[in-house]
Biopython code that builds the backbone (N, CA, C, O; Angstrom):
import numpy as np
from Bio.PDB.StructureBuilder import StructureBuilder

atoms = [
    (1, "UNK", "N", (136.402, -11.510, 140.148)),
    (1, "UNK", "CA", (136.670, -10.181, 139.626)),
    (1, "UNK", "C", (136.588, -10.221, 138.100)),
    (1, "UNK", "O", (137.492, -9.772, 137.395)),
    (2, "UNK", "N", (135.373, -10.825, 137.572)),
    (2, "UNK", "CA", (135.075, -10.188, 136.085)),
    (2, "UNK", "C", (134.686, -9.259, 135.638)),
    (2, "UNK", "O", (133.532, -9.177, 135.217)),
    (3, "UNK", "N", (135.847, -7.938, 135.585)),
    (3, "UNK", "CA", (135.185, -6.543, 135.314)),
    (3, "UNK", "C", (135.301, -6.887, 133.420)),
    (3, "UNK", "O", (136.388, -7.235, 132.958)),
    (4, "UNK", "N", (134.379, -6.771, 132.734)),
    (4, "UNK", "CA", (134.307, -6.767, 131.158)),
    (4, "UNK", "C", (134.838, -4.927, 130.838)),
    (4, "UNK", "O", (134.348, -3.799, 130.876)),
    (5, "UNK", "N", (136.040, -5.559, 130.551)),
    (5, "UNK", "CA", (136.508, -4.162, 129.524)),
    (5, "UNK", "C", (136.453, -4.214, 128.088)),
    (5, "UNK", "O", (136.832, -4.985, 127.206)),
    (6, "UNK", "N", (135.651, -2.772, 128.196)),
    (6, "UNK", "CA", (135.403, -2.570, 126.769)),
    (6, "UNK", "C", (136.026, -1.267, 126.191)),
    (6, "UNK", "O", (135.824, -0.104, 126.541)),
    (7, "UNK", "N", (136.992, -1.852, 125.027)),
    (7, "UNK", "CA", (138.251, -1.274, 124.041)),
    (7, "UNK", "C", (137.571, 0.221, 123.309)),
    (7, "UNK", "O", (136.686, 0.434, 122.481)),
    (8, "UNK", "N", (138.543, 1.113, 124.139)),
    (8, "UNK", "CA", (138.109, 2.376, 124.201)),
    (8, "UNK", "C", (138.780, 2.430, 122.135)),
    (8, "UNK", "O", (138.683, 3.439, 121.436)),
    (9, "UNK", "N", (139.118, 1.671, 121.866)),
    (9, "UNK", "CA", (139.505, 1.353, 120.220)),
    (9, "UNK", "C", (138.407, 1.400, 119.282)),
    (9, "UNK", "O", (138.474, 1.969, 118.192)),
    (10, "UNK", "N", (137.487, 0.845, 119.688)),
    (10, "UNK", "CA", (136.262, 0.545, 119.356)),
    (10, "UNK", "C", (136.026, 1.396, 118.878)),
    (10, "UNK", "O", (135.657, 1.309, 117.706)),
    (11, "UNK", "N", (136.113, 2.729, 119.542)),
    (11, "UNK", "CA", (134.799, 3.847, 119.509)),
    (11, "UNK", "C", (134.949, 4.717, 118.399)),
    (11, "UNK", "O", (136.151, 4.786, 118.142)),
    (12, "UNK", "N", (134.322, 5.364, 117.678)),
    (12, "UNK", "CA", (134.640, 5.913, 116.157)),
    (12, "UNK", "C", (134.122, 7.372, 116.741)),
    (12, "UNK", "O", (132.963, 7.605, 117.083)),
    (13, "UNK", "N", (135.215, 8.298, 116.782)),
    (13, "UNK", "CA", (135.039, 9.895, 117.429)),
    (13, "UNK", "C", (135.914, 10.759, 116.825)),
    (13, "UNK", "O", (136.804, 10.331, 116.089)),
    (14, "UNK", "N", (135.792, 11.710, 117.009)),
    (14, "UNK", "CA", (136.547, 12.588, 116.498)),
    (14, "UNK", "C", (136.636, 13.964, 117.367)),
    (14, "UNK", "O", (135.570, 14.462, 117.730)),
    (15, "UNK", "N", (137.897, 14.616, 117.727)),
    (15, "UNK", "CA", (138.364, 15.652, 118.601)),
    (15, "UNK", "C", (139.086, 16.534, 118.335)),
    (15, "UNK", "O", (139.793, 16.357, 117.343)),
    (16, "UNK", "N", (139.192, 17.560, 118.926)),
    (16, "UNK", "CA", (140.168, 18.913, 118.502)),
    (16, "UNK", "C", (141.152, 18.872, 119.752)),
    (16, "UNK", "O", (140.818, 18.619, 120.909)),
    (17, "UNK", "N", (142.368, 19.155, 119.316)),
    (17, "UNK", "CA", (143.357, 19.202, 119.773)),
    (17, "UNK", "C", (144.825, 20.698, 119.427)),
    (17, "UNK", "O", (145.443, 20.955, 118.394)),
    (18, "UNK", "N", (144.871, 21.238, 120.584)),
    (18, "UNK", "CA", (146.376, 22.195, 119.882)),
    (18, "UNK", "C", (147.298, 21.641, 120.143)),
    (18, "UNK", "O", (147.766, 21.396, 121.255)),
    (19, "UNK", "N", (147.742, 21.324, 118.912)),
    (19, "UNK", "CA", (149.464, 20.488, 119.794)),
    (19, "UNK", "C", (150.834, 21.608, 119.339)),
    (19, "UNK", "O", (151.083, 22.057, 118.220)),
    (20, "UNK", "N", (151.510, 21.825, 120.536)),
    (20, "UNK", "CA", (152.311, 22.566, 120.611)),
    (20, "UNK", "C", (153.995, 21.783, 119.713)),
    (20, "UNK", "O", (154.681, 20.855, 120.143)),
    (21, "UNK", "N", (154.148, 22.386, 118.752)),
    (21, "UNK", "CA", (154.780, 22.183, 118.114)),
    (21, "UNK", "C", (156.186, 22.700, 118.319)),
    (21, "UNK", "O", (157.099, 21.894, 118.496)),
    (22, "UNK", "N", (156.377, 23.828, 118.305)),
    (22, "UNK", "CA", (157.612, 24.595, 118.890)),
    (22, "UNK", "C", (158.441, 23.501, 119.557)),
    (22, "UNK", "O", (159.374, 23.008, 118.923)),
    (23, "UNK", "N", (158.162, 23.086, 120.801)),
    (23, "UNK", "CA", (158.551, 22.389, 121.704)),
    (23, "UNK", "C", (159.067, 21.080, 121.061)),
    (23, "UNK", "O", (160.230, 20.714, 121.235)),
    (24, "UNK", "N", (158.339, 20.505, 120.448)),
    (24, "UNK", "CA", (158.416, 19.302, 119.660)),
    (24, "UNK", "C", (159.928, 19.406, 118.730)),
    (24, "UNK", "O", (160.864, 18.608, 118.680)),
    (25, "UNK", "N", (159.724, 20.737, 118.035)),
    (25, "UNK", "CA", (161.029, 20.638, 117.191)),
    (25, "UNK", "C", (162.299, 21.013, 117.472)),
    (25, "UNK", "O", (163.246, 21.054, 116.686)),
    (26, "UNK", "N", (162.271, 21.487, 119.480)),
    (26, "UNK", "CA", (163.429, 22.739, 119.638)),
    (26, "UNK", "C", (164.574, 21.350, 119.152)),
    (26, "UNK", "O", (164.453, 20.125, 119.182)),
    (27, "UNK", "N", (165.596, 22.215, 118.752)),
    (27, "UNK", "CA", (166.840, 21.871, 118.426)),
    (27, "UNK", "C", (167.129, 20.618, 117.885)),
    (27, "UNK", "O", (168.102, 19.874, 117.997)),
    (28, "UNK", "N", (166.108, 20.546, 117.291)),
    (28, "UNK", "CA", (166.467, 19.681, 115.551)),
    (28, "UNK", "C", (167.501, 20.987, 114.624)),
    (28, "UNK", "O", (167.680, 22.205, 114.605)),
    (29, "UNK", "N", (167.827, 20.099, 114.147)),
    (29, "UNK", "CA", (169.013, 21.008, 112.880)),
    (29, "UNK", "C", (167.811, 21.689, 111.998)),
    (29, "UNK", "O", (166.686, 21.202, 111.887)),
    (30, "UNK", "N", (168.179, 22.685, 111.503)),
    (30, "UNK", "CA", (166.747, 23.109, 110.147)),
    (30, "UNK", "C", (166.221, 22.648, 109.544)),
    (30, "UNK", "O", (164.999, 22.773, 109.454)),
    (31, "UNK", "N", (167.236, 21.582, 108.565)),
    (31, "UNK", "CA", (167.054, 21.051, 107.073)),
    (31, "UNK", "C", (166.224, 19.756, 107.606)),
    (31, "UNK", "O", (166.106, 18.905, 106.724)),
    (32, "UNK", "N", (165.581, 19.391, 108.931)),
    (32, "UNK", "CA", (165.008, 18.105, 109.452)),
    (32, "UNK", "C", (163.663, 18.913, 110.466)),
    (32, "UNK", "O", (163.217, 18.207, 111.371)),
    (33, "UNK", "N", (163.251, 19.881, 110.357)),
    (33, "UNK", "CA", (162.211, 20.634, 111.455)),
    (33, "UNK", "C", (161.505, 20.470, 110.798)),
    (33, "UNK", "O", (162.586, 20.906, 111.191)),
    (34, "UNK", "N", (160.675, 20.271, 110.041)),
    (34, "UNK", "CA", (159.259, 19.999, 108.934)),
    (34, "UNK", "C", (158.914, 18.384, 108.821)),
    (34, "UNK", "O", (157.877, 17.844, 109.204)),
    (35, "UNK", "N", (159.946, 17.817, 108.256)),
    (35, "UNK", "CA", (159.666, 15.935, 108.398)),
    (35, "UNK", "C", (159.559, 15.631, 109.984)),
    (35, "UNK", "O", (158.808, 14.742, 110.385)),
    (36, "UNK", "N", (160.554, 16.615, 111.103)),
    (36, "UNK", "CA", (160.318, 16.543, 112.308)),
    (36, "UNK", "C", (158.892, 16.401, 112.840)),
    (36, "UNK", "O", (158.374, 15.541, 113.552)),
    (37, "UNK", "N", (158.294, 17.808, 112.123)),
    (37, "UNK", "CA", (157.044, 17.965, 112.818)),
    (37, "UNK", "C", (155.887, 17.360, 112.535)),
    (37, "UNK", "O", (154.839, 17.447, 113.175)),
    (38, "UNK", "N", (156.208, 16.404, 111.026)),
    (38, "UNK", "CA", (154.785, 15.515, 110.416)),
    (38, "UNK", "C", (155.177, 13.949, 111.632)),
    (38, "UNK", "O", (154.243, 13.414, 112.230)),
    (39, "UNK", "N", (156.303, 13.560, 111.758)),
    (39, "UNK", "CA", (156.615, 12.431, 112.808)),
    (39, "UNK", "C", (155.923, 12.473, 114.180)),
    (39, "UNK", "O", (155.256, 11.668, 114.830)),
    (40, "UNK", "N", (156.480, 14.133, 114.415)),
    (40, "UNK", "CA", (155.325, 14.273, 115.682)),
    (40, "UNK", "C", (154.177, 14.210, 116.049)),
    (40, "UNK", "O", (153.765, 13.605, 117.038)),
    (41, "UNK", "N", (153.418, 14.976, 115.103)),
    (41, "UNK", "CA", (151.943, 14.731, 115.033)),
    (41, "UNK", "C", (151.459, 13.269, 115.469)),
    (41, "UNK", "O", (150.843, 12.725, 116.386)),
    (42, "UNK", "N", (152.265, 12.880, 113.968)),
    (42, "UNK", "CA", (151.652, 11.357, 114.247)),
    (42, "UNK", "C", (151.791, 10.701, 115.559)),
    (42, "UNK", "O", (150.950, 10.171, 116.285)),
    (43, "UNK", "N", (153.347, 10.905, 115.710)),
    (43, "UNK", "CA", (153.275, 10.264, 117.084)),
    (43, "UNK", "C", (152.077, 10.738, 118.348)),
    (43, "UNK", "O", (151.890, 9.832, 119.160)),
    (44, "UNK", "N", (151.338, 11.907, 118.580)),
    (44, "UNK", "CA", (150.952, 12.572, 119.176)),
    (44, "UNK", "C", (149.448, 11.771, 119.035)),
    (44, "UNK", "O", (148.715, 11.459, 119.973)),
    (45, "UNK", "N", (149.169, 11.493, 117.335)),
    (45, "UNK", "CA", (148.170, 11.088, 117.320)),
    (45, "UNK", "C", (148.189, 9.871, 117.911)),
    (45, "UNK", "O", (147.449, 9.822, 118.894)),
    (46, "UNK", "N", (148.827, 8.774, 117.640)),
    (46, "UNK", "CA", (149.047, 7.318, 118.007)),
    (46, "UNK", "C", (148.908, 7.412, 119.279)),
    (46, "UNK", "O", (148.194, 6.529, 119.756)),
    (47, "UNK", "N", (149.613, 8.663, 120.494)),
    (47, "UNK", "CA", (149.760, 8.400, 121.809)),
    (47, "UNK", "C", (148.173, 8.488, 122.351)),
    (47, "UNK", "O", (147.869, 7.888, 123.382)),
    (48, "UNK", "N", (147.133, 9.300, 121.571)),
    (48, "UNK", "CA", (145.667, 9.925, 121.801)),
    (48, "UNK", "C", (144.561, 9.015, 121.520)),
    (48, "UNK", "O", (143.588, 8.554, 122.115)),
    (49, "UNK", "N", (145.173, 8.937, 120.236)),
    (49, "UNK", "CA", (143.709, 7.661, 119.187)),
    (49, "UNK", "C", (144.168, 6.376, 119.922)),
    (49, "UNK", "O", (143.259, 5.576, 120.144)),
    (50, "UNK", "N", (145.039, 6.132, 120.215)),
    (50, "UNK", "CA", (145.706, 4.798, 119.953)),
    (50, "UNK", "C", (145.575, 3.461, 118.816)),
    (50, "UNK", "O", (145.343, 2.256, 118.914)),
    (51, "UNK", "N", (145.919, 4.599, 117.500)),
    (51, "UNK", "CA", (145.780, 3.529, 116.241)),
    (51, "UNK", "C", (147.012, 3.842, 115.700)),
    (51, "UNK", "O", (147.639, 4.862, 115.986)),
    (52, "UNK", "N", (147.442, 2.830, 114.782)),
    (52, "UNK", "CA", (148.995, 2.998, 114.441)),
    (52, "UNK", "C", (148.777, 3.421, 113.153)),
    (52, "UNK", "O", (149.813, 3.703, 112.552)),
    (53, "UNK", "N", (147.898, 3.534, 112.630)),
    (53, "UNK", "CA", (147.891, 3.908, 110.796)),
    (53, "UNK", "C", (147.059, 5.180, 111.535)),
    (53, "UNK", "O", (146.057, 5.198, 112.251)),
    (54, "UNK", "N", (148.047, 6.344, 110.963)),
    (54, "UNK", "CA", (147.437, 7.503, 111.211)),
    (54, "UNK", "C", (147.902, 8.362, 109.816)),
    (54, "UNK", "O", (148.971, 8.356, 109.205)),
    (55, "UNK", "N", (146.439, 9.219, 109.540)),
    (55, "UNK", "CA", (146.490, 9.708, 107.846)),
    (55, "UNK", "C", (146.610, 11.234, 108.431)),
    (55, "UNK", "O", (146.192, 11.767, 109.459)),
    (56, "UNK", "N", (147.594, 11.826, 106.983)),
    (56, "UNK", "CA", (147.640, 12.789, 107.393)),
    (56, "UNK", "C", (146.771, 13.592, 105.960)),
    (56, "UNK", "O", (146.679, 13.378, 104.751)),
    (57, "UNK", "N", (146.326, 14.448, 106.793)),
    (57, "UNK", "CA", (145.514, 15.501, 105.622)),
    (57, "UNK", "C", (146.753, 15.765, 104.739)),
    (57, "UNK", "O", (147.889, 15.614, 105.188)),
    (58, "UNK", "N", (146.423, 16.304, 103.023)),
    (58, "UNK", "CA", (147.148, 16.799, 101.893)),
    (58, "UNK", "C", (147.305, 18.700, 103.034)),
    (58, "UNK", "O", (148.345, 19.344, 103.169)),
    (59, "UNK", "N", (146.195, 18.991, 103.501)),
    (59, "UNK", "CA", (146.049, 20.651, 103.431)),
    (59, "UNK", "C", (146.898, 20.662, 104.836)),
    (59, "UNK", "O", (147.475, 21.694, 105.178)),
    (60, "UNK", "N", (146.943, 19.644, 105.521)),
    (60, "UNK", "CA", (147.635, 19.559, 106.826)),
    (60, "UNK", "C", (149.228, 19.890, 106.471)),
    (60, "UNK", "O", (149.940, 20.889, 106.369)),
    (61, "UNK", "N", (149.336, 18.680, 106.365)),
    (61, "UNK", "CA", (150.981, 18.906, 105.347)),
    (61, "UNK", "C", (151.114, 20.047, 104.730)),
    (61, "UNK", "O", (152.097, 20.629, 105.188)),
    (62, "UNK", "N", (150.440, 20.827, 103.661)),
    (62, "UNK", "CA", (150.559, 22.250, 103.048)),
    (62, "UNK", "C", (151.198, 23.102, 104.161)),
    (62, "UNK", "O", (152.341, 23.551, 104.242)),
    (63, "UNK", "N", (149.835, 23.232, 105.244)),
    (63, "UNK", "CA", (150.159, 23.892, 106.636)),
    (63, "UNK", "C", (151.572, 23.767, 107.556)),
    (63, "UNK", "O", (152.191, 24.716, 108.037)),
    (64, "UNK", "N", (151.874, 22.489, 107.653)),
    (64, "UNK", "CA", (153.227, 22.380, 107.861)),
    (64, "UNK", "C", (154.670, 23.297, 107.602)),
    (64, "UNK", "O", (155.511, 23.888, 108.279)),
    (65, "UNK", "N", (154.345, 22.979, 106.025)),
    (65, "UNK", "CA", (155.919, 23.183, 105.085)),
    (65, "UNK", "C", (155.161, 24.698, 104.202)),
    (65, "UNK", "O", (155.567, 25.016, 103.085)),
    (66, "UNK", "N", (154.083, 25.465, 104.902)),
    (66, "UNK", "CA", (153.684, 26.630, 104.127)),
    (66, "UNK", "C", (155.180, 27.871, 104.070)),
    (66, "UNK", "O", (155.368, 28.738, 103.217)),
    (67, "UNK", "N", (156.134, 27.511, 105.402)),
    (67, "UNK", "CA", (156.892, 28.867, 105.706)),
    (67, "UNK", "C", (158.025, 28.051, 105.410)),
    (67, "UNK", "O", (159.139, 28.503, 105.675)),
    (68, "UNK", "N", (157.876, 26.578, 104.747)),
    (68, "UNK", "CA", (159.176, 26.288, 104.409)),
    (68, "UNK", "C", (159.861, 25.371, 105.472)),
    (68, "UNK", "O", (159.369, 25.355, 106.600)),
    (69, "UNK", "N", (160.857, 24.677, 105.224)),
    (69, "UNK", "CA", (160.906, 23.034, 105.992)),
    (69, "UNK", "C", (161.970, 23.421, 107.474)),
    (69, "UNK", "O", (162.366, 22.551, 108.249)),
    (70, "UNK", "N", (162.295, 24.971, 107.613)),
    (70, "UNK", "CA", (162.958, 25.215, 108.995)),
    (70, "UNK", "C", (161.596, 26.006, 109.462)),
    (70, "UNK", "O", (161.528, 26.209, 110.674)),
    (71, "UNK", "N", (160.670, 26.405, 108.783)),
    (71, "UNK", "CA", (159.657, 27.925, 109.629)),
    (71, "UNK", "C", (158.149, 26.836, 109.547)),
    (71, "UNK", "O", (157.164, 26.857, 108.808)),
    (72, "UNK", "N", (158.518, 26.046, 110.556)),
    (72, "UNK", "CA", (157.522, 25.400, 111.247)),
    (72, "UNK", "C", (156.445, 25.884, 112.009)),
    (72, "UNK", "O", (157.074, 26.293, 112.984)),
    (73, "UNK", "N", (155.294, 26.122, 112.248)),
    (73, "UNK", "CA", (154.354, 26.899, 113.079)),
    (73, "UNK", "C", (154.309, 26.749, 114.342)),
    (73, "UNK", "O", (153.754, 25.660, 114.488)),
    (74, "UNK", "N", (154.571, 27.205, 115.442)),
    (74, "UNK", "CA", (154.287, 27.174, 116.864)),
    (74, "UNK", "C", (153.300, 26.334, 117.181)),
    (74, "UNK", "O", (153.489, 25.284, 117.795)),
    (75, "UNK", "N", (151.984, 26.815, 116.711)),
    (75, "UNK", "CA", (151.129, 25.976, 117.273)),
    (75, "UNK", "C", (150.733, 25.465, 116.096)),
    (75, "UNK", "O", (151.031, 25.909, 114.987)),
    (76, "UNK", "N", (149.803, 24.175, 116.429)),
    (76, "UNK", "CA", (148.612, 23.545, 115.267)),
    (76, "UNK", "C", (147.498, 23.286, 116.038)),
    (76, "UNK", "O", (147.617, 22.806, 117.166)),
    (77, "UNK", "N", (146.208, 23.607, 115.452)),
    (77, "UNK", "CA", (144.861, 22.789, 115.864)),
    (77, "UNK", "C", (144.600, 21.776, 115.134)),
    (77, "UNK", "O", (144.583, 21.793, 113.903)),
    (78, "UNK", "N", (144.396, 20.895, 115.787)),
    (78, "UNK", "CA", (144.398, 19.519, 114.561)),
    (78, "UNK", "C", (143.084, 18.722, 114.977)),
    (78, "UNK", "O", (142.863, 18.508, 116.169)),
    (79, "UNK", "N", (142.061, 18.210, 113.809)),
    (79, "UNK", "CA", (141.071, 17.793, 114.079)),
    (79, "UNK", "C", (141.357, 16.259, 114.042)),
    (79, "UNK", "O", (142.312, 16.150, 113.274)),
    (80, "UNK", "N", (141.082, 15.299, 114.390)),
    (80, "UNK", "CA", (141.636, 13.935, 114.420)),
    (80, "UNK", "C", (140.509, 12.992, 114.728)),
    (80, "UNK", "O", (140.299, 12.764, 115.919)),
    (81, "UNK", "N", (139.788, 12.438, 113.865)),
    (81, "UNK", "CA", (138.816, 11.560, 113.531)),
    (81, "UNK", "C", (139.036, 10.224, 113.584)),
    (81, "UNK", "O", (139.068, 9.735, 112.454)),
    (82, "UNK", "N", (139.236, 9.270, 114.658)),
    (82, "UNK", "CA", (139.115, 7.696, 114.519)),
    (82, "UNK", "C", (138.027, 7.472, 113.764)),
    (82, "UNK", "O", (136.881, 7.829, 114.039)),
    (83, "UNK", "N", (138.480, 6.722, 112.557)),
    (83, "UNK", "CA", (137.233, 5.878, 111.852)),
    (83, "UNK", "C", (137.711, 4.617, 111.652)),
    (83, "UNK", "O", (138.924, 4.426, 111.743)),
    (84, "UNK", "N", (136.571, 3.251, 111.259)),
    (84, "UNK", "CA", (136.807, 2.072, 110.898)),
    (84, "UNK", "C", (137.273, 2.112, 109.645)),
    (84, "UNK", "O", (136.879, 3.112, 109.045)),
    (85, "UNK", "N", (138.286, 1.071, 108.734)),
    (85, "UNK", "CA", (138.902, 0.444, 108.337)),
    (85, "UNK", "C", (138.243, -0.494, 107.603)),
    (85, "UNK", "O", (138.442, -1.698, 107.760)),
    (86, "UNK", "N", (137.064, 0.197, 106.397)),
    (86, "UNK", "CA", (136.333, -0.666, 105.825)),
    (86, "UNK", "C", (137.260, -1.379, 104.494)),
    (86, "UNK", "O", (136.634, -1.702, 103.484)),
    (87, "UNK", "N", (138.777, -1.602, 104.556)),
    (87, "UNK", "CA", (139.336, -1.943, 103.367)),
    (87, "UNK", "C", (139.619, -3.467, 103.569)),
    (87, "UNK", "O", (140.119, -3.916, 104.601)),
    (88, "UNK", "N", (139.218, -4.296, 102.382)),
    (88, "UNK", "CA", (139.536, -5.594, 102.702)),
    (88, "UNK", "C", (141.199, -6.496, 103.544)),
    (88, "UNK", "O", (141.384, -7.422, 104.334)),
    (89, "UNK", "N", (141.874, -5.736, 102.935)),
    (89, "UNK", "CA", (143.246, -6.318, 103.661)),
    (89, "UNK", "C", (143.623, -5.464, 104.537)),
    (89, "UNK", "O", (144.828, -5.480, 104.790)),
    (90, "UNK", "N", (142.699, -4.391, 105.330)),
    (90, "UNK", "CA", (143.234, -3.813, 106.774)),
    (90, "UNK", "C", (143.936, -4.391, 107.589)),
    (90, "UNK", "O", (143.522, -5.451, 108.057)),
    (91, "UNK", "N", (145.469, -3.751, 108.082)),
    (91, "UNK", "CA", (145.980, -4.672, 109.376)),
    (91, "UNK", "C", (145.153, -4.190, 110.147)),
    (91, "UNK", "O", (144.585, -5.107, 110.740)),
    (92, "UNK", "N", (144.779, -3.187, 110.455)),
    (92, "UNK", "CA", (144.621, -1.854, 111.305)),
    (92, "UNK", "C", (142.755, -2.147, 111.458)),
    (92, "UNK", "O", (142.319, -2.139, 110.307)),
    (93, "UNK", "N", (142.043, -2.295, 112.079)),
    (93, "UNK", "CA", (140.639, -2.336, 112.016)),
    (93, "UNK", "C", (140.193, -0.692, 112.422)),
    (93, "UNK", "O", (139.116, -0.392, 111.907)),
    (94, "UNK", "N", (140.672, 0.157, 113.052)),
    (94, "UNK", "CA", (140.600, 1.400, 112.807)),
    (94, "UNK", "C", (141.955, 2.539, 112.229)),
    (94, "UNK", "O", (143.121, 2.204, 112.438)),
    (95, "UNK", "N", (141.694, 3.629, 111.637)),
    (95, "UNK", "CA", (142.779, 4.335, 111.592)),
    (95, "UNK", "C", (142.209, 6.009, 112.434)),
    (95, "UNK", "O", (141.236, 6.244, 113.150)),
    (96, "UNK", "N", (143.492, 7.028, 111.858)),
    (96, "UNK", "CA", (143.048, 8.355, 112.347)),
    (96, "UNK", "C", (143.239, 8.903, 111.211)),
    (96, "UNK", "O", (143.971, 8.394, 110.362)),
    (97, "UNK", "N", (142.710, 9.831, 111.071)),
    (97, "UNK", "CA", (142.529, 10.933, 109.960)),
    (97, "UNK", "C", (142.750, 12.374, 110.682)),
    (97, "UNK", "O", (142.084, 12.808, 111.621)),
    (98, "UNK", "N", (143.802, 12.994, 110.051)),
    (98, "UNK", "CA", (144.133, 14.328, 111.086)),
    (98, "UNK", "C", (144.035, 15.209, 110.158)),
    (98, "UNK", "O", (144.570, 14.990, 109.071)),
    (99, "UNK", "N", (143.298, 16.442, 110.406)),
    (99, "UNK", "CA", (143.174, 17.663, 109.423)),
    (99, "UNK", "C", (143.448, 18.837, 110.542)),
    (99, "UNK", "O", (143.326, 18.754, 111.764)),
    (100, "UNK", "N", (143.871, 19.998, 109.708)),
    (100, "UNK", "CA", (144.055, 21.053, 110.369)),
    (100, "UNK", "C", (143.009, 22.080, 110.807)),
    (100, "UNK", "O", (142.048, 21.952, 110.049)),
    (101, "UNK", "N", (142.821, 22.883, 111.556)),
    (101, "UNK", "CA", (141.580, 23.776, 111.966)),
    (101, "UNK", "C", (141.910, 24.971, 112.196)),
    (101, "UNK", "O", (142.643, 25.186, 113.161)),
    (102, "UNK", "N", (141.335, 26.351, 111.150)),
    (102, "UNK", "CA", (142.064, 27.660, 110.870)),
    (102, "UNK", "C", (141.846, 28.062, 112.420)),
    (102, "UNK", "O", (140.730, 27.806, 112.872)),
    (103, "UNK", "N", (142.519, 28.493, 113.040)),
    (103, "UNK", "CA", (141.446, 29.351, 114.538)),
    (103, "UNK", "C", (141.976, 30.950, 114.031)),
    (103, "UNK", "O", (142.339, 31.337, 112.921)),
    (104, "UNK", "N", (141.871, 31.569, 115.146)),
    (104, "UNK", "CA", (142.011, 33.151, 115.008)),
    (104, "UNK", "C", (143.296, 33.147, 115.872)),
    (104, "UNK", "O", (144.399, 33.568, 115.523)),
    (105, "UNK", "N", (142.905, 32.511, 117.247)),
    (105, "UNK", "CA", (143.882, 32.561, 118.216)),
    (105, "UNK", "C", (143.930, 31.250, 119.559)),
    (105, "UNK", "O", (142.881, 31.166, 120.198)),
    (106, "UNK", "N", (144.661, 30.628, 119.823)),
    (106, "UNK", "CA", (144.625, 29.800, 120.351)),
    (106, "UNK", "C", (144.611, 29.571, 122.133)),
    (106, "UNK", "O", (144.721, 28.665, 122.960)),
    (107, "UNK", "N", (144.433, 30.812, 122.073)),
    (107, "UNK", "CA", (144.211, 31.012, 124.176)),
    (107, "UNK", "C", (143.413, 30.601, 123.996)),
    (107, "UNK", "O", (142.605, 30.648, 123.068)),
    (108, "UNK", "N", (143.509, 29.940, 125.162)),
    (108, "UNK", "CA", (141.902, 29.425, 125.833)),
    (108, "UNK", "C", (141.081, 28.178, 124.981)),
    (108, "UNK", "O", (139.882, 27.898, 124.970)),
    (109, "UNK", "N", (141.862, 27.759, 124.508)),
    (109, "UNK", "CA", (141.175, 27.033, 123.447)),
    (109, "UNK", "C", (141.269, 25.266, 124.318)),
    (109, "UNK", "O", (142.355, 25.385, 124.887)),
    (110, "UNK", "N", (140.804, 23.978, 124.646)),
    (110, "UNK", "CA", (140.864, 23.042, 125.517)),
    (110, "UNK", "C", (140.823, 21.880, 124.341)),
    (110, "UNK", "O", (140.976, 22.133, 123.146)),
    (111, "UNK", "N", (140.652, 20.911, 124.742)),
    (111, "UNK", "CA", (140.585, 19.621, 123.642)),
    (111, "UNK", "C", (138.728, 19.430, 123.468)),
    (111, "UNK", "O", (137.987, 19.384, 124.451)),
    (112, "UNK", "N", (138.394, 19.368, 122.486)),
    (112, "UNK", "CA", (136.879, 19.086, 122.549)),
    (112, "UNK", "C", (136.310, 17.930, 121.522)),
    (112, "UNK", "O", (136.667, 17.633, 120.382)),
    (113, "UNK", "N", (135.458, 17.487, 122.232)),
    (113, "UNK", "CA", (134.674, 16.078, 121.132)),
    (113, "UNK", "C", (133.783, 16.916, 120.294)),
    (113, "UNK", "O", (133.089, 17.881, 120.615)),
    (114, "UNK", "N", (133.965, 16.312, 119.104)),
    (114, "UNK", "CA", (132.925, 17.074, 118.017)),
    (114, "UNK", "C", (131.568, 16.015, 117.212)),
    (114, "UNK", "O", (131.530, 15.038, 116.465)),
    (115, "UNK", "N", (130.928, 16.606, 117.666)),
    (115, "UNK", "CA", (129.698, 15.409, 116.865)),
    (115, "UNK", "C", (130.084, 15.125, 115.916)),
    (115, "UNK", "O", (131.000, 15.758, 115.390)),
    (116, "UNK", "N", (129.566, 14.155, 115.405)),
    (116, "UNK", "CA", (129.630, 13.491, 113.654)),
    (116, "UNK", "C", (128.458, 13.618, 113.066)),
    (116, "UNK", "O", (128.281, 13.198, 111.923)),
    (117, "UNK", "N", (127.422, 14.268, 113.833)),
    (117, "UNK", "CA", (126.193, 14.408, 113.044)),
    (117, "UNK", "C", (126.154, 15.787, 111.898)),
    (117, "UNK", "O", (125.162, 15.979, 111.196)),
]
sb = StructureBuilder()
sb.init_structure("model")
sb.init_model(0)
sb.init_chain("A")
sb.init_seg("    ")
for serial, (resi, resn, name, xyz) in enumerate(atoms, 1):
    if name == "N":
        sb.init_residue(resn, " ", resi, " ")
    sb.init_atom(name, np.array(xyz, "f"), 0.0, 1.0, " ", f" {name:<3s}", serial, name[0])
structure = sb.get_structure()
């Protein structure tokens, strides 16, 4: 039984995702619902990409803490790009890169792979 598995880590992609946030922060205290919701992400990302160095966009974060560190947004679309780790002392041989994505409205909206071309 030599099935050769090959490390879905490897692969350098990038996807759209809505991650429901609301849920994430119910009943945190206020003054902790914003640092709440950048922890989550990440965690969200780590559980998806499966890389532990996960970057967060500057405009992402803006988006976050725009209504202020209790008026967190319900939803987020978040674009999340595994790339390699071209830095000489990488622990990490890949990381994620997460940016935000304006939509109009988020019904109906599914997880999708996005070319890199």
């Amino acid at each position: 039984m030599s099935t050769k598995q090959r490390s879905a880590l490897s692969d350098v992609v990038t996807r759209e995702y809505t991650i429901h946030l609301h849920k994430r922060v119910h009943g945190v205290q206020f003054k902790k619902r914003a640092p709440t919701a950048v922890k989550e992400i990440k965690a969200f990302v780590y559980k998806h990409m499966g890389t532990n160095d996960v970057r967060l966009d500057p405009l992402l974060n803006k988006e976050i803490w725009k209504q202020g560190i209790k008026g967190v947004p319900y939803r987020l679309r978040l674009r999340v790009s595994r790339k390699r780790n071209d830095e000489e002392k990488a622990k990490e041989p890949l990381f994620s890169y997460v940016q935000a994505v304006n939509v109009a409205s988020f019904k109906g909206l599914q997880t999708q792979v996005i070319d890199e071309s």
